[in-house]
C-alpha positions in Angstrom: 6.2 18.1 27.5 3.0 16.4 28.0 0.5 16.0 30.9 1.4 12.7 31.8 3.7 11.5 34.5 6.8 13.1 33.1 9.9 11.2 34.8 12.2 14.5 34.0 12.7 17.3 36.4 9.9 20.4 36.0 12.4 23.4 37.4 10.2 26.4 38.2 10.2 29.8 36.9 10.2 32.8 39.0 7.1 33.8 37.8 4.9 30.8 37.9 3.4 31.7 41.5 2.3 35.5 40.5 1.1 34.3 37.1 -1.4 32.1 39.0 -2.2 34.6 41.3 -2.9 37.1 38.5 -5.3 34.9 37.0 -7.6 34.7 39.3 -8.2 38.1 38.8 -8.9 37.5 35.8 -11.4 34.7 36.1 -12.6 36.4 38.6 -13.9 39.5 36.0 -12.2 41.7 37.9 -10.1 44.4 37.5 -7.5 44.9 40.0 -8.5 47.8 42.1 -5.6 50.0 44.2 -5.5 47.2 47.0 -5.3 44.4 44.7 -2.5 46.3 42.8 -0.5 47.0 46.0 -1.3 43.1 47.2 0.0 41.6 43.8 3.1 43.5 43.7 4.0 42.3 47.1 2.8 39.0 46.3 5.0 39.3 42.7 8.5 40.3 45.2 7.6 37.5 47.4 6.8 35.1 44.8 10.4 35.7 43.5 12.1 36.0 46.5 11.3 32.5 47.0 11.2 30.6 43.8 14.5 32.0 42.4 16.1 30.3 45.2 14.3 27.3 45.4 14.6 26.6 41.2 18.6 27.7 41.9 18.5 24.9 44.7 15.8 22.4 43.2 18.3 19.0 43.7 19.3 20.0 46.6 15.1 21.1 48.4 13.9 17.8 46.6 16.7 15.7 48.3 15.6 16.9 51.3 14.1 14.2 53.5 10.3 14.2 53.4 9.8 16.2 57.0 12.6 18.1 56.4 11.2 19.6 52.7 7.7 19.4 54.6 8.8 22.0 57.4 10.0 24.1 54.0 7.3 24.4 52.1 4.9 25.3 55.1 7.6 28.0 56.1 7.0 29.6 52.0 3.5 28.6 52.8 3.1 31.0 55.9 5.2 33.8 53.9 2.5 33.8 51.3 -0.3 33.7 53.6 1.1 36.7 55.8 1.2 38.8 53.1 -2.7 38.0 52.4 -3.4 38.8 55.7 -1.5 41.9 55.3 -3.7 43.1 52.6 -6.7 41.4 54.1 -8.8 44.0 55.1 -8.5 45.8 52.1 -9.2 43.2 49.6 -12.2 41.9 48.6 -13.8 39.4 50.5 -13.8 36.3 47.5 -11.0 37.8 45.9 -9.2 37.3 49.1 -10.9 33.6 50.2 -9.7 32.5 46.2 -6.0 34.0 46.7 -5.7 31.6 50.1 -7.1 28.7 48.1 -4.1 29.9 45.1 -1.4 30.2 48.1 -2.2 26.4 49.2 -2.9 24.8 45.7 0.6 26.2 44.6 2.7 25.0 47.7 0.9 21.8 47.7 1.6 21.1 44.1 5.6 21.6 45.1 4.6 19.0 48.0 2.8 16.7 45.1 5.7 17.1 43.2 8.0 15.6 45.9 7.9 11.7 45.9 8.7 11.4 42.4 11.4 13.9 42.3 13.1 12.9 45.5 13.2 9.8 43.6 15.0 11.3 40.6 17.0 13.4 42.4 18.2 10.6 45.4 17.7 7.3 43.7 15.9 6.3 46.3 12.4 4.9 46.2 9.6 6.7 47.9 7.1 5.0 49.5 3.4 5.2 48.1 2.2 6.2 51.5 3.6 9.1 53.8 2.8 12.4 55.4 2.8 13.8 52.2 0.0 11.5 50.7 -2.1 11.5 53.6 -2.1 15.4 54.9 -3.1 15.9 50.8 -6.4 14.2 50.9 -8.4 17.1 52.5 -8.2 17.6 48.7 -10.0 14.9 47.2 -13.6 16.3 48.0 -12.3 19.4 45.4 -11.9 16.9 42.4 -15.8 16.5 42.1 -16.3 20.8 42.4 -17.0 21.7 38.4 -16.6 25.3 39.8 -12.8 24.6 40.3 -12.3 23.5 36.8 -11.1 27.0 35.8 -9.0 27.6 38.3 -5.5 27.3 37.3 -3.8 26.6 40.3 -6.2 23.4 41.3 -5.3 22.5 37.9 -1.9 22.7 38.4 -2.1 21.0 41.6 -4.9 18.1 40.1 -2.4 17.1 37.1 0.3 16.9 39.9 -1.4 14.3 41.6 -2.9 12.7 38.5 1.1 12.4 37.8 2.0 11.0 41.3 -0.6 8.2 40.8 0.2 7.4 37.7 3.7 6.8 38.5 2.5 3.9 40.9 -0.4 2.5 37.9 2.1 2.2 35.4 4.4 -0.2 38.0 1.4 -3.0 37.2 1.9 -5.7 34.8 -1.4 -5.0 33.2 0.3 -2.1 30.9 3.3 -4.0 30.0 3.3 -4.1 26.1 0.4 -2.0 25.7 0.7 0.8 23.2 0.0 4.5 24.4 0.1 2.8 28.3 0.2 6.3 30.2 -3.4 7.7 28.2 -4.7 4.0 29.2 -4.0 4.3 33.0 -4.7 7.6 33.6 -8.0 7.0 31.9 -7.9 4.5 34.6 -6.8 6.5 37.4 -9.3 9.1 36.7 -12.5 7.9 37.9 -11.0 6.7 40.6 -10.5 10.2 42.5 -13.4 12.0 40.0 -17.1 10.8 40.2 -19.1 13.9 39.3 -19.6 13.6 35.3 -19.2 17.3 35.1 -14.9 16.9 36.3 -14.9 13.4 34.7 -15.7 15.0 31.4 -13.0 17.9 31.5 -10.4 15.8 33.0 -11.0 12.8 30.2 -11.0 15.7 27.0 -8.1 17.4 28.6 -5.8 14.2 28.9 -6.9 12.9 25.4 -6.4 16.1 23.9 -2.8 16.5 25.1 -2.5 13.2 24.3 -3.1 13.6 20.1 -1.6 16.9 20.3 1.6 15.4 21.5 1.8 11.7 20.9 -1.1 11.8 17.8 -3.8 9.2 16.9 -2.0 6.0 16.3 -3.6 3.0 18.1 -6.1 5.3 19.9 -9.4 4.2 18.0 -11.1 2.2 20.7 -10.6 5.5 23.3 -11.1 7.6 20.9 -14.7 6.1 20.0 -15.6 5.5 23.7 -15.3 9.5 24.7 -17.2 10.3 21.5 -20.1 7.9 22.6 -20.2 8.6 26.1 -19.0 12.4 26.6 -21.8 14.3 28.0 -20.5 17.4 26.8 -20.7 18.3 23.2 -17.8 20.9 23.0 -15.5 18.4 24.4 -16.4 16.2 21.9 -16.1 18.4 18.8 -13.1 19.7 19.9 -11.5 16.4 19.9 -13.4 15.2 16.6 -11.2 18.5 15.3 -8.3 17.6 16.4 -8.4 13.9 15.4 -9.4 14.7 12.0 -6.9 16.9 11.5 -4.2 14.2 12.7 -5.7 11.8 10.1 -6.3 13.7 7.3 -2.1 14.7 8.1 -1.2 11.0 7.6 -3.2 10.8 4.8 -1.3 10.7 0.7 2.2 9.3 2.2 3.8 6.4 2.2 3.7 4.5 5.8 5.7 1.6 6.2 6.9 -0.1 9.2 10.4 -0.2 9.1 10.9 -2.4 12.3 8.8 -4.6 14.5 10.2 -4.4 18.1 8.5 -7.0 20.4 4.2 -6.1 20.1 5.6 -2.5 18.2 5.0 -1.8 14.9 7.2 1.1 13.9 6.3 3.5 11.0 8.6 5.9 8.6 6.7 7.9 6.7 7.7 8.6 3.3 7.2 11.4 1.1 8.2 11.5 -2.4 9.4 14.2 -5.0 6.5 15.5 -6.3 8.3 15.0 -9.6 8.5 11.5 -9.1 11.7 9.0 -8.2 12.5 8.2 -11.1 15.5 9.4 -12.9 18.6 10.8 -11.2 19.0 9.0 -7.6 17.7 11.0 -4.9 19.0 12.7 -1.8 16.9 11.7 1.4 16.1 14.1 4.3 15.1 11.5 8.0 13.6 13.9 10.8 13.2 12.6 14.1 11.2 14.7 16.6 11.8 15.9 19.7 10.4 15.3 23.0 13.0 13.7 25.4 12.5 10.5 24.5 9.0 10.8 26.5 6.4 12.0 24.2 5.9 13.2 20.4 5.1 12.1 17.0 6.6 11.7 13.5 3.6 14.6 12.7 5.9 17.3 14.0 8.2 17.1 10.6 5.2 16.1 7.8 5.4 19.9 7.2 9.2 19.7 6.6 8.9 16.5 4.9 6.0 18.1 2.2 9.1 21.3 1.5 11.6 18.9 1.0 9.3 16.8 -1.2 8.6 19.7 -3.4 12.2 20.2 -3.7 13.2 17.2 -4.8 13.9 15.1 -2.2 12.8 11.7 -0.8 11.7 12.9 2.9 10.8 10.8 6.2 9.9 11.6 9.5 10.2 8.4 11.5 8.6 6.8 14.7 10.7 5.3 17.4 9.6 4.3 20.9 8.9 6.5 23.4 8.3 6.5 27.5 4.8 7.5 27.5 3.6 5.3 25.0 6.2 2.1 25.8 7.9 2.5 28.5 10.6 2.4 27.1 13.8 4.5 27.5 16.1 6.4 25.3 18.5 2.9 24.9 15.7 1.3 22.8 15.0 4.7 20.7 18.8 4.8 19.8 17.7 1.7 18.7 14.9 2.5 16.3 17.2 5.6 15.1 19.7 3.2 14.1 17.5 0.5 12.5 15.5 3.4 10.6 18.2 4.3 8.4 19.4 0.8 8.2 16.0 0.2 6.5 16.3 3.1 4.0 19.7 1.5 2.5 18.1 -1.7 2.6 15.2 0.2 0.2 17.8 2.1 -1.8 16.5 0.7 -5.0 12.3 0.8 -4.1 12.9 4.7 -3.8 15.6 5.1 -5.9 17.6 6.5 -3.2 21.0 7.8 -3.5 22.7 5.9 -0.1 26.0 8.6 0.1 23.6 11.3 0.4 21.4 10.4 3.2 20.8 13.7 5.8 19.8 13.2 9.5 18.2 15.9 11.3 16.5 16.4 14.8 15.6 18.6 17.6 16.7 18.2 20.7 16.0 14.8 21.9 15.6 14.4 17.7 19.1 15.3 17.4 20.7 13.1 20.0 18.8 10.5 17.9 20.7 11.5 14.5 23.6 11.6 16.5 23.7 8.3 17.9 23.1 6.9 14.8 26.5 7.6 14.1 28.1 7.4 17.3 26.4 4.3 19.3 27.8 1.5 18.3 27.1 -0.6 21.2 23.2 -0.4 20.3 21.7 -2.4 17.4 19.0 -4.3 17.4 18.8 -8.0 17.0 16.7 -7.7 13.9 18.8 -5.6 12.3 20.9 -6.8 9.1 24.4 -5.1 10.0 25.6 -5.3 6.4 23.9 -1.5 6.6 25.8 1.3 8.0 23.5 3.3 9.9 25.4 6.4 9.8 24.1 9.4 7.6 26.5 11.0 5.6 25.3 14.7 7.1 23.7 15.2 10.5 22.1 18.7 11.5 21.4 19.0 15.3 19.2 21.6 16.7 19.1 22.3 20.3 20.7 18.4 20.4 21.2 16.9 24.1 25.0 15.7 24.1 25.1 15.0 28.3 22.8 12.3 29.3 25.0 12.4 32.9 23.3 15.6 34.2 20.3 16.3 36.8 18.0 17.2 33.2 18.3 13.1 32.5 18.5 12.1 35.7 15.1 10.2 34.9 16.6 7.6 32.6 19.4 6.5 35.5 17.2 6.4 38.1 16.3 2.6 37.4 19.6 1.5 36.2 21.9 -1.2 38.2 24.7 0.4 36.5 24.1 4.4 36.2 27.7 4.6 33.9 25.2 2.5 31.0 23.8 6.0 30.0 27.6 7.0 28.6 27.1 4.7 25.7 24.5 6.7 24.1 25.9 9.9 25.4 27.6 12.0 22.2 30.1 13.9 24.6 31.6 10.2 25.5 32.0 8.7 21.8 33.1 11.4 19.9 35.7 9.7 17.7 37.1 10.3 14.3 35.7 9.9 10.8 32.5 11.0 11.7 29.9 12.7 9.2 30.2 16.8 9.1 27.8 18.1 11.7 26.2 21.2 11.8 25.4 22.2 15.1 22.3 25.0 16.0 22.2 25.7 19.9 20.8 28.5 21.9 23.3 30.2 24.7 20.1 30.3 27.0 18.5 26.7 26.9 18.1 25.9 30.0 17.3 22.3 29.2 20.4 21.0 27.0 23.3 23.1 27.8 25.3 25.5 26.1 28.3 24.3 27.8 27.5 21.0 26.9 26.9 21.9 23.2 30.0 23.4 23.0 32.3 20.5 25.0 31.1 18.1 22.0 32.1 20.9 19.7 35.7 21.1 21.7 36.0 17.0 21.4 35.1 17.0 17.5 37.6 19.4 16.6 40.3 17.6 18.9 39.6 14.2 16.1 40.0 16.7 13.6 36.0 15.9 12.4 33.9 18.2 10.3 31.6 20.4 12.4 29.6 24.0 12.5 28.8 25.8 15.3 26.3 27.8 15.0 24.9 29.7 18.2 21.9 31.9 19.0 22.3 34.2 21.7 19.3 34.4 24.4 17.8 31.8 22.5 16.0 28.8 25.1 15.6 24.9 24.3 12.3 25.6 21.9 14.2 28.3 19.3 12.8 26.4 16.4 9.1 27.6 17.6 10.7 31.1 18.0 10.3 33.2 14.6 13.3 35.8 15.5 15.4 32.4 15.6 13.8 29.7 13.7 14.0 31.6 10.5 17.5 32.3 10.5 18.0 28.6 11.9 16.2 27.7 8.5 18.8 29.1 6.8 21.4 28.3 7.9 20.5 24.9 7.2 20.0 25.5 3.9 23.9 27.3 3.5 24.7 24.1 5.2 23.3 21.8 2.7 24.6 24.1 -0.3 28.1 24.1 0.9 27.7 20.1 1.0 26.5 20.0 -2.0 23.1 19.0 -1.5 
């Protein structure tokens, strides 16, 4: 997930606390003597004693009413604090001053955190000033220290509140049809709260970095060339040049078409040939859509794929559809832009000599709720659209796919809605019917994201309709098993027995 003000629910892991507290040591240039040892191992059992709880009881802590979670987190806050003072003595006197300021940053971050996911979690507005705002700006003098910029926990803490403002920027007009809108108002919000050049710098690289890395370069060239020209530091800059080259030179010998103009949106598919040419025998067509829940990512993460596939024969796309971060737009008007995608390549049939019964659809996660609805959503076309097209592929392959867009993981996209039942029209697990393409299904038993259970309901509702699907499952395998080698090899092929047996 990116940096930016993401609207879905970050659940804690039981060892995010220690792991902050063990890097101070570390940035520090210390090793950890016997006192340190003993201190972190405490801290390690305490850290876990209460994050597994609170993570096990997030909805619940963050539906608390604002004094209520407040009186909480100072409770944790004095538990942590009394097992500093514990080891105290003992300790080294900075060692022990940069573990309190570790203890605070982390609690605070939770208290950060609050407003937005009280809102998620209640669907109840939270107002932009409370206790919780105003007890947090002893903080703001720590936004203009450059000695804090390696220091995990205030960075933690610093992109909390960076994502608590921008929450309230993105609510003005101004950024209303604006491509990439969250990297233009945080660039906004930045100065705001950092005025020595030395933070500015960092905190400017770090959110444009993220930003390529995740969303890529489209539309960026006026930001882009204003950090290069006004940076003051010169590794910032090159490491950005670095990455922004290697983003262009990526979307360099393809084809790049729009496929769809929604309102000021100009939506790409990029297309990659056989490297033997399309002419000849019709050819099969593999569409990617990334993943990202609908927030963040770019067409990028498949040009890889696309390239294999190319080589193999096939015509290969990887398509853009809109996406929170850079629209505001929610996963309604993506279902949209799935639909419409493969709409366009039937309506091109004949420009890439495509073979229209043998078009594949693929995704990861968010990805492959896309290729999903594209056979499933019927309620969602857009107005442009020539409906003579089916948008349906004739195979689908889902990898880590979200099929419940009812739980707490997407409460994010209700949140807003008059009517929160809307969501069920683009859920799969609520228009499963019959007829529909064979699926083949890749899902880990431990993503703690999109469901097992979930996964397997949709399988227990396409077999009911008597429709064509295989389950394959990965056990101890999380939401991100196609980064994972042990799984994302075997994944691979069984994609490709998949394809086989279908005759592709």
């Amino acid at each position: 997930m990116p940096q930016f003000a993401s609207s879905s629910i970050f659940k804690l892991t039981g060892i995010i606390f220690i792991l902050c507290i063990c890097a101070h040591v570390t940035v520090l240039g210390q090793s950890p003597d016997s006192a340190q040892t003993k201190y972190l191992a405490e801290m390690k059992t305490t850290g876990s004693a209460f994050s597994g709880p609170f993570q096990k009881n997030f909805v619940q802590n963050y539906a608390l009413p604002e004094k209520a979670f407040l009186a909480k987190m100072d409770s944790a806050r004095a538990t942590f604090l009394t097992v500093l003072a514990h080891y105290q003595k003992e300790l080294k006197p900075d060692f022990a001053k940069q573990q309190e300021q570790v203890i605070n940053y982390y609690i605070d971050k939770l208290v950060i955190d609050y407003p937005n996911n009280y809102n998620i979690c209640t669907g109840k507005a939270f107002p932009y000033e409370s206790d919780i705002t105003r007890r947090l700006k002893h903080y703001l003098p720590d936004f203009n220290n450059p000695a804090l910029i390696n220091n995990p926990a205030f960075r933690d803490y610093a992109k909390a509140f960076f994502s608590f403002q921008l929450v309230y920027e993105l609510k003005k007009p101004a950024y209303i049809g604006i491509d990439n809108r969250a990297l233009h108002a945080i660039l906004n919000v930045i100065p705001r709260f950092v005025t020595n050049a030395k933070c500015r710098a960092f905190w400017q690289y770090d959110y444009l970095y993220n930003h390529i890395n995740t969303n890529g370069i489209k539309n960026i060239e006026k930001i882009y060339s204003h950090f290069i020209t006004t940076c003051p530091d010169t590794a910032y800059i090159s490491r950005i040049k670095g990455l922004y080259t290697t983003d262009h030179k990526g979307r360099q010998g393809h084809i790049i078409r729009t496929y769809k103009t929604a309102g000021p949106y100009k939506l790409d598919m990029h297309i990659f040939l056989p490297d033997s040419g399309i002419k000849g025998k019709k050819k099969q067509v593999m569409v990617y859509f990334h993943a990202g829940n609908w927030q963040s990512g770019k067409p990028d993460q498949f040009f890889g794929a696309c390239k294999a596939d190319a080589r193999k024969g096939w015509v290969a796309c990887a398509v853009e559809y809109r996406l929170h971060d850079r629209q505001g737009s929610l996963p309604f008007e993506a279902v949209k832009d799935a639909r419409s995608a493969i709409r366009w390549l039937r309506q091109h049939a004949v420009e890439f000599n495509i073979d229209t019964s043998k078009i594949v659809a693929s995704g990861y996660a968010a990805g492959g709720h896309l290729a999903l609805t594209c056979a499933m959503a019927n309620k969602y076309n857009e107005q442009t659209d020539n409906l003579h097209y089916s948008p349906a592929p004739n195979l689908i392959m889902v990898t880590s796919g979200i099929y419940d867009l009812t739980d707490i993981n997407t409460a994010w996209i209700r949140k807003d809605l008059k009517n929160k039942d809307e969501v069920k029209d683009i859920t799969p697990n609520y228009l499963v019917k019959a007829g529909m393409p064979h699926i083949l299904i890749i899902h880990g038993t431990a993503d703690g994201y999109a469901s097992y259970t979930s996964a397997k309901f949709f399988e227990s509702q396409m077999v009911k309709v008597k429709n064509q699907l295989s389950f394959h499952s990965f056990k101890g395998a999380g939401h991100f098993l196609w980064l994972e080698p042990k799984y994302s090899t075997n994944a691979e092929q069984d994609q490709q027995a998949f394809l086989k047996k279908n005759g592709y």
